[in-house]
PDB file of N, CA, C, O and CB in Angstrom:
ATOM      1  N   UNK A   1       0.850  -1.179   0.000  1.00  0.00           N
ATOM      2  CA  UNK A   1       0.000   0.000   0.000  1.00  0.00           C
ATOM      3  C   UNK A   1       0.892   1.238   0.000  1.00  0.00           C
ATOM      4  O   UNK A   1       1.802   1.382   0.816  1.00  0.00           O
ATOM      5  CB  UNK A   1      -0.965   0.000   1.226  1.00  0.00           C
ATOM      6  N   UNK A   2       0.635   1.999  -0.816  1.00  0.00           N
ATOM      7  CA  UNK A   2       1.347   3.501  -1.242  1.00  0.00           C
ATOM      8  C   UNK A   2       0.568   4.421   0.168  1.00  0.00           C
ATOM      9  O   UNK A   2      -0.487   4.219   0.769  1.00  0.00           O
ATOM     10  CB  UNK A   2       0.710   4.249  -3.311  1.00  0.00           C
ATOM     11  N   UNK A   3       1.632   5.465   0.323  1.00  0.00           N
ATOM     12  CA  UNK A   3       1.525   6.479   1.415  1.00  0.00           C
ATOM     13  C   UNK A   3       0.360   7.484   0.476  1.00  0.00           C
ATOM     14  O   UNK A   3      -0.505   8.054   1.141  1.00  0.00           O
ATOM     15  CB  UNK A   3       3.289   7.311   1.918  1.00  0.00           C
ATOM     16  N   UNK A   4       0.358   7.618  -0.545  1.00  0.00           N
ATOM     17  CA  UNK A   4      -0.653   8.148  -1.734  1.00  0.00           C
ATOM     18  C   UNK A   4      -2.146   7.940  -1.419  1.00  0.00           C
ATOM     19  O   UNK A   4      -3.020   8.804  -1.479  1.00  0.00           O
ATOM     20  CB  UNK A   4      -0.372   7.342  -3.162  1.00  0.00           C
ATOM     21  N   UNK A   5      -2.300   6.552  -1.048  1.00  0.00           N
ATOM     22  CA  UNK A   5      -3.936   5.960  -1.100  1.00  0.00           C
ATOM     23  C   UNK A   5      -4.100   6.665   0.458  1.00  0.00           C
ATOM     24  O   UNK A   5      -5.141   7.248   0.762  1.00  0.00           O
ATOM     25  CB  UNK A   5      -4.261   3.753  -1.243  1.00  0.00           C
ATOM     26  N   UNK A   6      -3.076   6.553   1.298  1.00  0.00           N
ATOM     27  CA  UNK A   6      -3.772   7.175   2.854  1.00  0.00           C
ATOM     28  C   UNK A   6      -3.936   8.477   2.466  1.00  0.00           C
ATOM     29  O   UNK A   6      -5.021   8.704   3.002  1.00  0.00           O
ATOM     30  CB  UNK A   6      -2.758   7.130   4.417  1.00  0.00           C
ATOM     31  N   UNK A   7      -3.621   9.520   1.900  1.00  0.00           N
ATOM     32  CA  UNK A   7      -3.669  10.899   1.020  1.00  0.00           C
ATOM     33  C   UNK A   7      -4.691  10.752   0.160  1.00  0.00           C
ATOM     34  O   UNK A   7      -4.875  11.862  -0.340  1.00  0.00           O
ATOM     35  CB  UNK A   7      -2.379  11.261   0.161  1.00  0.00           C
ATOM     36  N   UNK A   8      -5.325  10.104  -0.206  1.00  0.00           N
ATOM     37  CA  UNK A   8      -6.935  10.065  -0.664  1.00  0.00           C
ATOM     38  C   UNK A   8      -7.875   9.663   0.124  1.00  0.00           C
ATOM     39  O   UNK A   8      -9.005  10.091  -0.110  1.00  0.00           O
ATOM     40  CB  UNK A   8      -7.215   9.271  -1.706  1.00  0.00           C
ATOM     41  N   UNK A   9      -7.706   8.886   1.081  1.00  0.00           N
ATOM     42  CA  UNK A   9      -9.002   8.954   1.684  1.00  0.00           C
ATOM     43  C   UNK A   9      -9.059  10.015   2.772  1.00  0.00           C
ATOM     44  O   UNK A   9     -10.100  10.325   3.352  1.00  0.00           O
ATOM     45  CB  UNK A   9      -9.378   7.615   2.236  1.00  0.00           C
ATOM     46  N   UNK A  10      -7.984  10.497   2.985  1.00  0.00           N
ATOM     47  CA  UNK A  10      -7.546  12.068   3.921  1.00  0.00           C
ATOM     48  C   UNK A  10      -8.542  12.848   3.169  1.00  0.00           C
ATOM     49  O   UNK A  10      -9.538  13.362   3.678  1.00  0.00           O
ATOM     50  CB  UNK A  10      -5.645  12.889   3.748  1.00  0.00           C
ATOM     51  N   UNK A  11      -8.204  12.908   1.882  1.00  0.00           N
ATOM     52  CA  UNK A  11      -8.647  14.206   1.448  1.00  0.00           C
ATOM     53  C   UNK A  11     -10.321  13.773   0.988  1.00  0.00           C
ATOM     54  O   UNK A  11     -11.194  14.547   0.597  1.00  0.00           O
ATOM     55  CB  UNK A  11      -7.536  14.871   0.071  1.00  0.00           C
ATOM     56  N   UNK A  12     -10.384  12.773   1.121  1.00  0.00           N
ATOM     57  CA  UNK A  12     -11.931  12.454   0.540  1.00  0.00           C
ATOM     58  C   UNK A  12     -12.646  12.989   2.102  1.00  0.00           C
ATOM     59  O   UNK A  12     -13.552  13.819   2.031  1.00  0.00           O
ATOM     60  CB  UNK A  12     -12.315  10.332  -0.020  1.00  0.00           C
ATOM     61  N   UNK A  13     -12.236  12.522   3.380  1.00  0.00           N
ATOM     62  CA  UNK A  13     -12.533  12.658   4.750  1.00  0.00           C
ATOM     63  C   UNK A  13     -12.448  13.883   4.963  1.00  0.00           C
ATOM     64  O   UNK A  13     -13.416  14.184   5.660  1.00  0.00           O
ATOM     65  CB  UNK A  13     -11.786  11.968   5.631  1.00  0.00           C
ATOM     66  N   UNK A  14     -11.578  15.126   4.666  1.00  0.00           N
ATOM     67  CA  UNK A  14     -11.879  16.402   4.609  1.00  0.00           C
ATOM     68  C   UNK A  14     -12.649  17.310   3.538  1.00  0.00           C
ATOM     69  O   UNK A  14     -12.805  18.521   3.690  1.00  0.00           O
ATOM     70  CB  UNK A  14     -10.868  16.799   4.741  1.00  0.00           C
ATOM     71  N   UNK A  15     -13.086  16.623   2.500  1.00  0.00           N
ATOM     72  CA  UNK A  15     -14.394  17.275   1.434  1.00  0.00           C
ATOM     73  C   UNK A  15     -14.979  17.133   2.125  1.00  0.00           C
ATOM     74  O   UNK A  15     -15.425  18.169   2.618  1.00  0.00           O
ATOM     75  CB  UNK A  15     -14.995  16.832   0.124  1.00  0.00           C
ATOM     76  N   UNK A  16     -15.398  15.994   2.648  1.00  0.00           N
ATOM     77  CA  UNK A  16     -16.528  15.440   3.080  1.00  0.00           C
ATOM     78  C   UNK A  16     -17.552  16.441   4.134  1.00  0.00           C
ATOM     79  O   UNK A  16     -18.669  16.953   4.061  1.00  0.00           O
ATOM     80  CB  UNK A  16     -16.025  14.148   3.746  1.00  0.00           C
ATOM     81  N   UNK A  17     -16.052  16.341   5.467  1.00  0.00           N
ATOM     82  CA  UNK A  17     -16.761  16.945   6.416  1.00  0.00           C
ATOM     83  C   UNK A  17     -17.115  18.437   6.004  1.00  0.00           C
ATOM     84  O   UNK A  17     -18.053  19.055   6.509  1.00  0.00           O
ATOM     85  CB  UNK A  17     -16.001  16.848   7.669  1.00  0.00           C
ATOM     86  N   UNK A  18     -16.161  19.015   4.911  1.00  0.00           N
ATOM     87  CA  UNK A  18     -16.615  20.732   4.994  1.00  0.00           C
ATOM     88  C   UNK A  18     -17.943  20.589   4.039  1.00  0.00           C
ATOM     89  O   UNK A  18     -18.977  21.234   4.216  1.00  0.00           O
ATOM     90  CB  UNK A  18     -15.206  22.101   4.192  1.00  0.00           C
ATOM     91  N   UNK A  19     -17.761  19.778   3.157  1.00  0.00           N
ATOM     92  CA  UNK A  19     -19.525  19.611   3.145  1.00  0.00           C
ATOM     93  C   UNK A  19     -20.619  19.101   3.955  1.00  0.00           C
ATOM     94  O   UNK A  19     -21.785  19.132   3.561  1.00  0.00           O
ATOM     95  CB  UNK A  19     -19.854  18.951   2.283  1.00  0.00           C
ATOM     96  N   UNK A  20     -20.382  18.790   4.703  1.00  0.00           N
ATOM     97  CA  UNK A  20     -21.072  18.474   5.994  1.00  0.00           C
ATOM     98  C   UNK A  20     -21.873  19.867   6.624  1.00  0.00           C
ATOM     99  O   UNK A  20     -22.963  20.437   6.595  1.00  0.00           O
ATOM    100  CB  UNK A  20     -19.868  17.889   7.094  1.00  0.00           C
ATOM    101  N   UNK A  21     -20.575  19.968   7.179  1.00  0.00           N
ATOM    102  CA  UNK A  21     -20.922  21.198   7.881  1.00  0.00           C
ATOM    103  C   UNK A  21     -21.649  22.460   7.259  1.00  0.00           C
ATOM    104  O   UNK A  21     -22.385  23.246   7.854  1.00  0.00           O
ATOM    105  CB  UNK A  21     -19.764  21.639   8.351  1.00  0.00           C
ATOM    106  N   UNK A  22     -21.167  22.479   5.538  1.00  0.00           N
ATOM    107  CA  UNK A  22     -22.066  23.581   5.409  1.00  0.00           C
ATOM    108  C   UNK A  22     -23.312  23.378   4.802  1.00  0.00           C
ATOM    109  O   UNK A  22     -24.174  24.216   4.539  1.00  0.00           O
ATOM    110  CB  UNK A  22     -21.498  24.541   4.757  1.00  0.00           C
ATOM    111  N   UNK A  23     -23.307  21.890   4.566  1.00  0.00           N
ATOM    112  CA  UNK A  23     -24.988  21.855   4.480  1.00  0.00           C
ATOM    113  C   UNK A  23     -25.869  21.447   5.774  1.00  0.00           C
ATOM    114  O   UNK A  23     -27.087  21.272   5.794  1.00  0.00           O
ATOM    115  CB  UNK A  23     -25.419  20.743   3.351  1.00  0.00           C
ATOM    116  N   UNK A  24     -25.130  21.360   6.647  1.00  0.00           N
ATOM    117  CA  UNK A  24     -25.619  21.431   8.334  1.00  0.00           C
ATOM    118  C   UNK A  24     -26.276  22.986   8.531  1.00  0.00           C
ATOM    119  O   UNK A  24     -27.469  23.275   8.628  1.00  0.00           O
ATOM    120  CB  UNK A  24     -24.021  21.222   9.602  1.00  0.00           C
ATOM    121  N   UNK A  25     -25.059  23.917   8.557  1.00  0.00           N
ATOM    122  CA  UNK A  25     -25.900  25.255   8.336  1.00  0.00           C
ATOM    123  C   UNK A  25     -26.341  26.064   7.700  1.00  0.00           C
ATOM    124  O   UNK A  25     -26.530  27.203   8.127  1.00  0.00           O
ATOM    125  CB  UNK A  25     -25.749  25.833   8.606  1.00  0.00           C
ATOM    126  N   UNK A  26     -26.672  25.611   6.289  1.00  0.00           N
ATOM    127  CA  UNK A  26     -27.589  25.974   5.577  1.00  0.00           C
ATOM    128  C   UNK A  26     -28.985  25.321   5.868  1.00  0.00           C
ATOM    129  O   UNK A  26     -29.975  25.788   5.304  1.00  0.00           O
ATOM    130  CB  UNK A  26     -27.147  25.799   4.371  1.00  0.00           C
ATOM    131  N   UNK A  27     -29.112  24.169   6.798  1.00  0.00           N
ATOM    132  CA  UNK A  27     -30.522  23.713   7.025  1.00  0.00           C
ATOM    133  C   UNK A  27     -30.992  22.659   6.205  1.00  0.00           C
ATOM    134  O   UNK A  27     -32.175  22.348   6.070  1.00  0.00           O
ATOM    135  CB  UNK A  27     -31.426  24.760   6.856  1.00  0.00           C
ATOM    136  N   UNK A  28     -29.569  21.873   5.412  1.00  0.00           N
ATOM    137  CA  UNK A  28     -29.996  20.628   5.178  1.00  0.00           C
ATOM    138  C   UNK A  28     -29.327  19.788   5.600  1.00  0.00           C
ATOM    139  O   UNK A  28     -28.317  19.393   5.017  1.00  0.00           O
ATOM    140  CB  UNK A  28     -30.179  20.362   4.123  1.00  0.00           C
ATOM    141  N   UNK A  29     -29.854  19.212   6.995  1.00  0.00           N
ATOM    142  CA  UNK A  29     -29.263  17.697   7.259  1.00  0.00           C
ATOM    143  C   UNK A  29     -29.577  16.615   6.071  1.00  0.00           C
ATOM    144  O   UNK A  29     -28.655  15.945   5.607  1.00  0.00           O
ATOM    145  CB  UNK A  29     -29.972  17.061   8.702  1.00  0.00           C
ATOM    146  N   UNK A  30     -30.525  16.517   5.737  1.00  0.00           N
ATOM    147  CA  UNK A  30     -30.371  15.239   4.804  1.00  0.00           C
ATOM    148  C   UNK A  30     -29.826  14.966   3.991  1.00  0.00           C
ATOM    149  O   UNK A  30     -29.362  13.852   3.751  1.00  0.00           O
ATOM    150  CB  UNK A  30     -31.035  14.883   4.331  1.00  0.00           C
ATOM    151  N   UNK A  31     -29.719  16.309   3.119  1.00  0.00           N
ATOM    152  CA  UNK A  31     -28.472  16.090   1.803  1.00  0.00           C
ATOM    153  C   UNK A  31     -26.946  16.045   2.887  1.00  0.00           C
ATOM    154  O   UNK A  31     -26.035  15.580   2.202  1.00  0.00           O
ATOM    155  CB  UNK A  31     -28.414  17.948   0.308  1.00  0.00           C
ATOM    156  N   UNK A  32     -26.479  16.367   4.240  1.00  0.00           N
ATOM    157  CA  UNK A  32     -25.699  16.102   4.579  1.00  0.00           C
ATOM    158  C   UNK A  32     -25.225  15.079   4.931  1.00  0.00           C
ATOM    159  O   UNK A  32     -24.033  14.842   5.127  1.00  0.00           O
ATOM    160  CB  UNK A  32     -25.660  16.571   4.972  1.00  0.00           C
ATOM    161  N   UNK A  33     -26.402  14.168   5.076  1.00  0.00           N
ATOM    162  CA  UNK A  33     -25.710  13.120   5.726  1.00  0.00           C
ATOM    163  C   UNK A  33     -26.255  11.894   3.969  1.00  0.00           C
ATOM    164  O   UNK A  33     -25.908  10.722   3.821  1.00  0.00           O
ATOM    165  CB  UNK A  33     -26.560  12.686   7.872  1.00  0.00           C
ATOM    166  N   UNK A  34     -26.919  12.523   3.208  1.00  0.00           N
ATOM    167  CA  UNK A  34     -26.071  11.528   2.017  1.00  0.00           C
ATOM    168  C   UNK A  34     -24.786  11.960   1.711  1.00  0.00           C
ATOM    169  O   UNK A  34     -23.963  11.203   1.196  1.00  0.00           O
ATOM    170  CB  UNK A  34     -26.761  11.468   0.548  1.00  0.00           C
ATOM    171  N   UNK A  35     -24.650  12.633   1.871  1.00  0.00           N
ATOM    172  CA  UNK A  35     -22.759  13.350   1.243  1.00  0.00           C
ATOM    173  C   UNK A  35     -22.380  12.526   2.341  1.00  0.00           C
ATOM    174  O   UNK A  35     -21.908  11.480   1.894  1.00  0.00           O
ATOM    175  CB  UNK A  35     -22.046  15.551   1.358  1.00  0.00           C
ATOM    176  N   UNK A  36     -22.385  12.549   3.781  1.00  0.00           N
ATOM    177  CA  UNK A  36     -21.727  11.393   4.717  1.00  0.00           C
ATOM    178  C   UNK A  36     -21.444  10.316   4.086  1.00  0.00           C
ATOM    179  O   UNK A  36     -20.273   9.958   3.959  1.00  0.00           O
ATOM    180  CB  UNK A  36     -22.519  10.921   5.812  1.00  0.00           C
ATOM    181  N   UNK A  37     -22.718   9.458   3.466  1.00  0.00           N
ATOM    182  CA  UNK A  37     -23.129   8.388   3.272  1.00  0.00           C
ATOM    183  C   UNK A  37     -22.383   7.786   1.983  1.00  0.00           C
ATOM    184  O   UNK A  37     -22.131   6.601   1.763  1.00  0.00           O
ATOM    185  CB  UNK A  37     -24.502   8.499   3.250  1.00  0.00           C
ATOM    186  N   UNK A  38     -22.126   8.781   1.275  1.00  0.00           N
ATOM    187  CA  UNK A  38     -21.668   8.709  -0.271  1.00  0.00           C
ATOM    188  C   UNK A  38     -19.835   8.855  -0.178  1.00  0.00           C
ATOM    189  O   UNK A  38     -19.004   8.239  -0.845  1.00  0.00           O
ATOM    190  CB  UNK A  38     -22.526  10.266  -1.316  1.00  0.00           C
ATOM    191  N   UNK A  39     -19.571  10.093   1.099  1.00  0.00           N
ATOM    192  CA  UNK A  39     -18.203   9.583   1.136  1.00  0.00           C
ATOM    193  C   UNK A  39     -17.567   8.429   1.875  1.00  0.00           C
ATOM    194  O   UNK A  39     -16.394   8.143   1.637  1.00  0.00           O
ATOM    195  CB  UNK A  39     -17.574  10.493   1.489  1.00  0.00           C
ATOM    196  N   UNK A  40     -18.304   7.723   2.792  1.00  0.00           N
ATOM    197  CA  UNK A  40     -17.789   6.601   2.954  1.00  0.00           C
ATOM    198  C   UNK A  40     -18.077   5.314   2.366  1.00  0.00           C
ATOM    199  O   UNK A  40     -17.445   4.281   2.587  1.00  0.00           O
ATOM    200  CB  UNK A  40     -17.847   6.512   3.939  1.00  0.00           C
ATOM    201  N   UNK A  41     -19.307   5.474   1.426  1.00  0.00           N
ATOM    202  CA  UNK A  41     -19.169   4.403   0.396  1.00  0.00           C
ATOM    203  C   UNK A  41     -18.129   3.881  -0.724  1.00  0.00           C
ATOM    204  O   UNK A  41     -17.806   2.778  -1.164  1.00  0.00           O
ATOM    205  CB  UNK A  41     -20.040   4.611  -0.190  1.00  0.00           C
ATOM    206  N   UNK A  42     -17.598   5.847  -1.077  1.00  0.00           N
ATOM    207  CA  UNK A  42     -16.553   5.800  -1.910  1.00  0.00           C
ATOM    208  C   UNK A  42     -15.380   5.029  -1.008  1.00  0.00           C
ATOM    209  O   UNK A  42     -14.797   4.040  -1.452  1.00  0.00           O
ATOM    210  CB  UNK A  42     -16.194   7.310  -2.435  1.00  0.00           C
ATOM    211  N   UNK A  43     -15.100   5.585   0.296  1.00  0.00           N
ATOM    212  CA  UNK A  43     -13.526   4.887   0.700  1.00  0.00           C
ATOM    213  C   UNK A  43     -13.817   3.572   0.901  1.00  0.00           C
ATOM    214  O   UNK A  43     -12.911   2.750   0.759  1.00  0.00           O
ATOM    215  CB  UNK A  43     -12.702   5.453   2.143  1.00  0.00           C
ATOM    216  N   UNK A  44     -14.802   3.258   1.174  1.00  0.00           N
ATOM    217  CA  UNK A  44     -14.811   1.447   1.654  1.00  0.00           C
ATOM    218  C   UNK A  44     -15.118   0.784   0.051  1.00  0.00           C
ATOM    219  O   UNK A  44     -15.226  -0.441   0.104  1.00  0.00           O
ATOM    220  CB  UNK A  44     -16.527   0.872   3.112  1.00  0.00           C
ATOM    221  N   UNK A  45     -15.256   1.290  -1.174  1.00  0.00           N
ATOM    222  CA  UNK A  45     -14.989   1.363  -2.136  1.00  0.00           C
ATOM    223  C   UNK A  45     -13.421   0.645  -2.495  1.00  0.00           C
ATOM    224  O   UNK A  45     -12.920  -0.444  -2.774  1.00  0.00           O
ATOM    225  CB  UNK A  45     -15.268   2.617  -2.312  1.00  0.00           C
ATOM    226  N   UNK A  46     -13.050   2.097  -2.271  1.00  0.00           N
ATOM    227  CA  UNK A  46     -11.618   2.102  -2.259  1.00  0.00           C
ATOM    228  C   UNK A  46     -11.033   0.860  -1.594  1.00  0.00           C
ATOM    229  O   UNK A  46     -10.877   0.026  -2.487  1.00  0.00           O
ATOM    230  CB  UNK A  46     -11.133   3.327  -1.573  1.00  0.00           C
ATOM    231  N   UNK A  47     -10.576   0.291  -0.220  1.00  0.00           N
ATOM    232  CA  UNK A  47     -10.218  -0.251   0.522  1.00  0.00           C
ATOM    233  C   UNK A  47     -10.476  -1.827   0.300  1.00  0.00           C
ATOM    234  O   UNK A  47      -9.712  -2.730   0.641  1.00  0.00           O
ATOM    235  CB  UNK A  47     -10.627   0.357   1.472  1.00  0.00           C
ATOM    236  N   UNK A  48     -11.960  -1.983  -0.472  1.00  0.00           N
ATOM    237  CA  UNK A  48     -12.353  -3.505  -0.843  1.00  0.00           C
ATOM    238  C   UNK A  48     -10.886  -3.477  -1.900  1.00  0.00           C
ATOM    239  O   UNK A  48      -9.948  -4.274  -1.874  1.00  0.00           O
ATOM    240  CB  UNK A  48     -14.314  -3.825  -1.777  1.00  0.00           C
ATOM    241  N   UNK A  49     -11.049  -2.442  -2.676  1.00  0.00           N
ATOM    242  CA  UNK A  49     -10.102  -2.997  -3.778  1.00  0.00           C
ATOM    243  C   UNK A  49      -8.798  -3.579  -3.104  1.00  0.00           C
ATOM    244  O   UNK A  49      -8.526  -4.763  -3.306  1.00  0.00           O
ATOM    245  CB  UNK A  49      -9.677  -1.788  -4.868  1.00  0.00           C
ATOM    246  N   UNK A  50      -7.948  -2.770  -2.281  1.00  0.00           N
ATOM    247  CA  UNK A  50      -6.454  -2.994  -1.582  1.00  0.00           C
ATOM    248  C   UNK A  50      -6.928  -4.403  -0.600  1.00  0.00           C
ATOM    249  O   UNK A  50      -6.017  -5.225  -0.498  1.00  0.00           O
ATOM    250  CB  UNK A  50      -5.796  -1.312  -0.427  1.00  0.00           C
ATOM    251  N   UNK A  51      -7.850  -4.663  -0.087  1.00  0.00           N
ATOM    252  CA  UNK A  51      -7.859  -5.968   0.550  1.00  0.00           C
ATOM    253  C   UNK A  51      -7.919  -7.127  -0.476  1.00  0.00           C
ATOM    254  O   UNK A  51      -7.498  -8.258  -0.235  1.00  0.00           O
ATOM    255  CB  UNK A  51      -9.042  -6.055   1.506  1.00  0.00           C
ATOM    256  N   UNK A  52      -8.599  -6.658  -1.886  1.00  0.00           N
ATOM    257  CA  UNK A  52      -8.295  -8.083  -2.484  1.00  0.00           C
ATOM    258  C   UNK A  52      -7.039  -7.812  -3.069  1.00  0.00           C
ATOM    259  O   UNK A  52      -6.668  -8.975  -3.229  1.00  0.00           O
ATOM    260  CB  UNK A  52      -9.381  -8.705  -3.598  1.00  0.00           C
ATOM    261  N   UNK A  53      -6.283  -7.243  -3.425  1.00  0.00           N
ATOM    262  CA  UNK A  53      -4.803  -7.121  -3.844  1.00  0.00           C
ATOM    263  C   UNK A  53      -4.243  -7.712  -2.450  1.00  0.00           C
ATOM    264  O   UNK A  53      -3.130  -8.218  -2.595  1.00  0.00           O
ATOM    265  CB  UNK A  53      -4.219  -5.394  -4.287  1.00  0.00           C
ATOM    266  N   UNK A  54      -4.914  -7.787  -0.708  1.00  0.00           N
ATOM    267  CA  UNK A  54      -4.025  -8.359  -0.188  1.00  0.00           C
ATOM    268  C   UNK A  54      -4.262  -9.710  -0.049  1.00  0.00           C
ATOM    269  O   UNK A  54      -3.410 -10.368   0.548  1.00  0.00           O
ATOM    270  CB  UNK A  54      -3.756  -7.810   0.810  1.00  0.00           C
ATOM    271  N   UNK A  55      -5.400 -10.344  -0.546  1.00  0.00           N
ATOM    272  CA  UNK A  55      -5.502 -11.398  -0.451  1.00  0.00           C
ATOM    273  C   UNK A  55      -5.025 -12.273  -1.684  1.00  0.00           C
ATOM    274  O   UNK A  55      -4.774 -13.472  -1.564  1.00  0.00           O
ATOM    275  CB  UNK A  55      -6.623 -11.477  -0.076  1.00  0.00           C
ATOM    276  N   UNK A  56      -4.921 -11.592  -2.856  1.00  0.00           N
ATOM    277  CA  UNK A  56      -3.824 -12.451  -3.923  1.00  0.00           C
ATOM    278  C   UNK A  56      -2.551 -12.405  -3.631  1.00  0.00           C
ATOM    279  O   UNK A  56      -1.959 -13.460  -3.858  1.00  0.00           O
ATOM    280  CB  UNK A  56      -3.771 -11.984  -5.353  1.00  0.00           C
ATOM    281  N   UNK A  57      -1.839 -11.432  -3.148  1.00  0.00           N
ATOM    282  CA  UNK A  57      -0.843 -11.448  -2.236  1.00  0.00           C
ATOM    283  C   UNK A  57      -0.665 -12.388  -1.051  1.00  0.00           C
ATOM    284  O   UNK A  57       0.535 -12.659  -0.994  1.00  0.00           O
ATOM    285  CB  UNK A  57      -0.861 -10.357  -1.815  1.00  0.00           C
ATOM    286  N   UNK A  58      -1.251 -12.924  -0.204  1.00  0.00           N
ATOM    287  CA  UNK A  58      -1.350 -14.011   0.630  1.00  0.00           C
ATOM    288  C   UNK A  58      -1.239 -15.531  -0.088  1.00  0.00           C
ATOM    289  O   UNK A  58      -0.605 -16.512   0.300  1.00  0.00           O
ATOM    290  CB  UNK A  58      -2.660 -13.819   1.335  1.00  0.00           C
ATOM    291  N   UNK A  59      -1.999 -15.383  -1.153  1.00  0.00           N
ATOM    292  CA  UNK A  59      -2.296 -16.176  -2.100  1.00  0.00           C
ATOM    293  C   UNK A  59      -0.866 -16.810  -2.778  1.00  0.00           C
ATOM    294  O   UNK A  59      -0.101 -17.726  -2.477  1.00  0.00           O
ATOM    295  CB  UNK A  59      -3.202 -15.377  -3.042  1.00  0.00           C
ATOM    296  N   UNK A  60      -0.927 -16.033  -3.612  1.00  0.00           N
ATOM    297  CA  UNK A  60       0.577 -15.996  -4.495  1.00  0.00           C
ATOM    298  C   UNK A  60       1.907 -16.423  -2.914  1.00  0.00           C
ATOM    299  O   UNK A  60       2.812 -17.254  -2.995  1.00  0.00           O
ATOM    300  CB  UNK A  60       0.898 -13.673  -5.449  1.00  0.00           C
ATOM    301  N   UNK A  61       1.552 -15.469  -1.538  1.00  0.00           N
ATOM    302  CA  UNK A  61       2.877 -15.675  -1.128  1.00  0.00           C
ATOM    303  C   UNK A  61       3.159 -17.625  -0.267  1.00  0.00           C
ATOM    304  O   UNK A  61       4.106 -18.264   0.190  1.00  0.00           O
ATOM    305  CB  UNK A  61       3.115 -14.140   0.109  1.00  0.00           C
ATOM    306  N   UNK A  62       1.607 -17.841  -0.494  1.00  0.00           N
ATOM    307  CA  UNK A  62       1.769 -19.317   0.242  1.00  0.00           C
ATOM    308  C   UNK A  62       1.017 -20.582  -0.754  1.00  0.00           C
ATOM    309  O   UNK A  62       0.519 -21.677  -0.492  1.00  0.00           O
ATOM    310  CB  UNK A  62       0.867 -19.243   1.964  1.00  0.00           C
ATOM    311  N   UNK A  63       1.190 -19.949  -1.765  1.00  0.00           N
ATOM    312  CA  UNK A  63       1.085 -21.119  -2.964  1.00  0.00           C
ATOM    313  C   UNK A  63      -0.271 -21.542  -2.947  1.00  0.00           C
ATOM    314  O   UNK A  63      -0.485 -22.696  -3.318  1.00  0.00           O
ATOM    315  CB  UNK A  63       2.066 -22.503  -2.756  1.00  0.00           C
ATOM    316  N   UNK A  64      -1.209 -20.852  -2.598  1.00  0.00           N
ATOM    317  CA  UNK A  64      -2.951 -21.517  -2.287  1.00  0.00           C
ATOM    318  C   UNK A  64      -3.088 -21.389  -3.714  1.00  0.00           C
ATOM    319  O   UNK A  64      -4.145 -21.701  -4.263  1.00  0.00           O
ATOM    320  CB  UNK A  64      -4.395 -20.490  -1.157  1.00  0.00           C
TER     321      UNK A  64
END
């Protein structure tokens, strides 16, 4: 895993929240908390992918 991919979900985790917050005080929770909802779909997105790269890696490293 590249120091790069922790630098994207950083920065996906800080869009996120300043959209949060300012559709908190503009008076829409709901579109805020799909933007919640939508940025952590994207990183656990993300993260399925690097767990199956670690599991062909496990794979490949013990001959399964």
């Amino acid at each position: 895993m590249n120091i790069d991919f922790v630098f994207k979900i950083a920065a996906i985790g800080i869009i996120v929240a300043v959209l949060n917050q300012l559709l908190i005080r503009s008076g829409r929770e709901e579109q805020a908390m799909m933007t919640t909802l939508a940025g952590l779909i994207v990183v656990l997105m993300m993260i399925i992918g690097q767990i199956s790269v670690l599991f062909d890696t496990i794979k490949d490293l013990f001959e399964l």
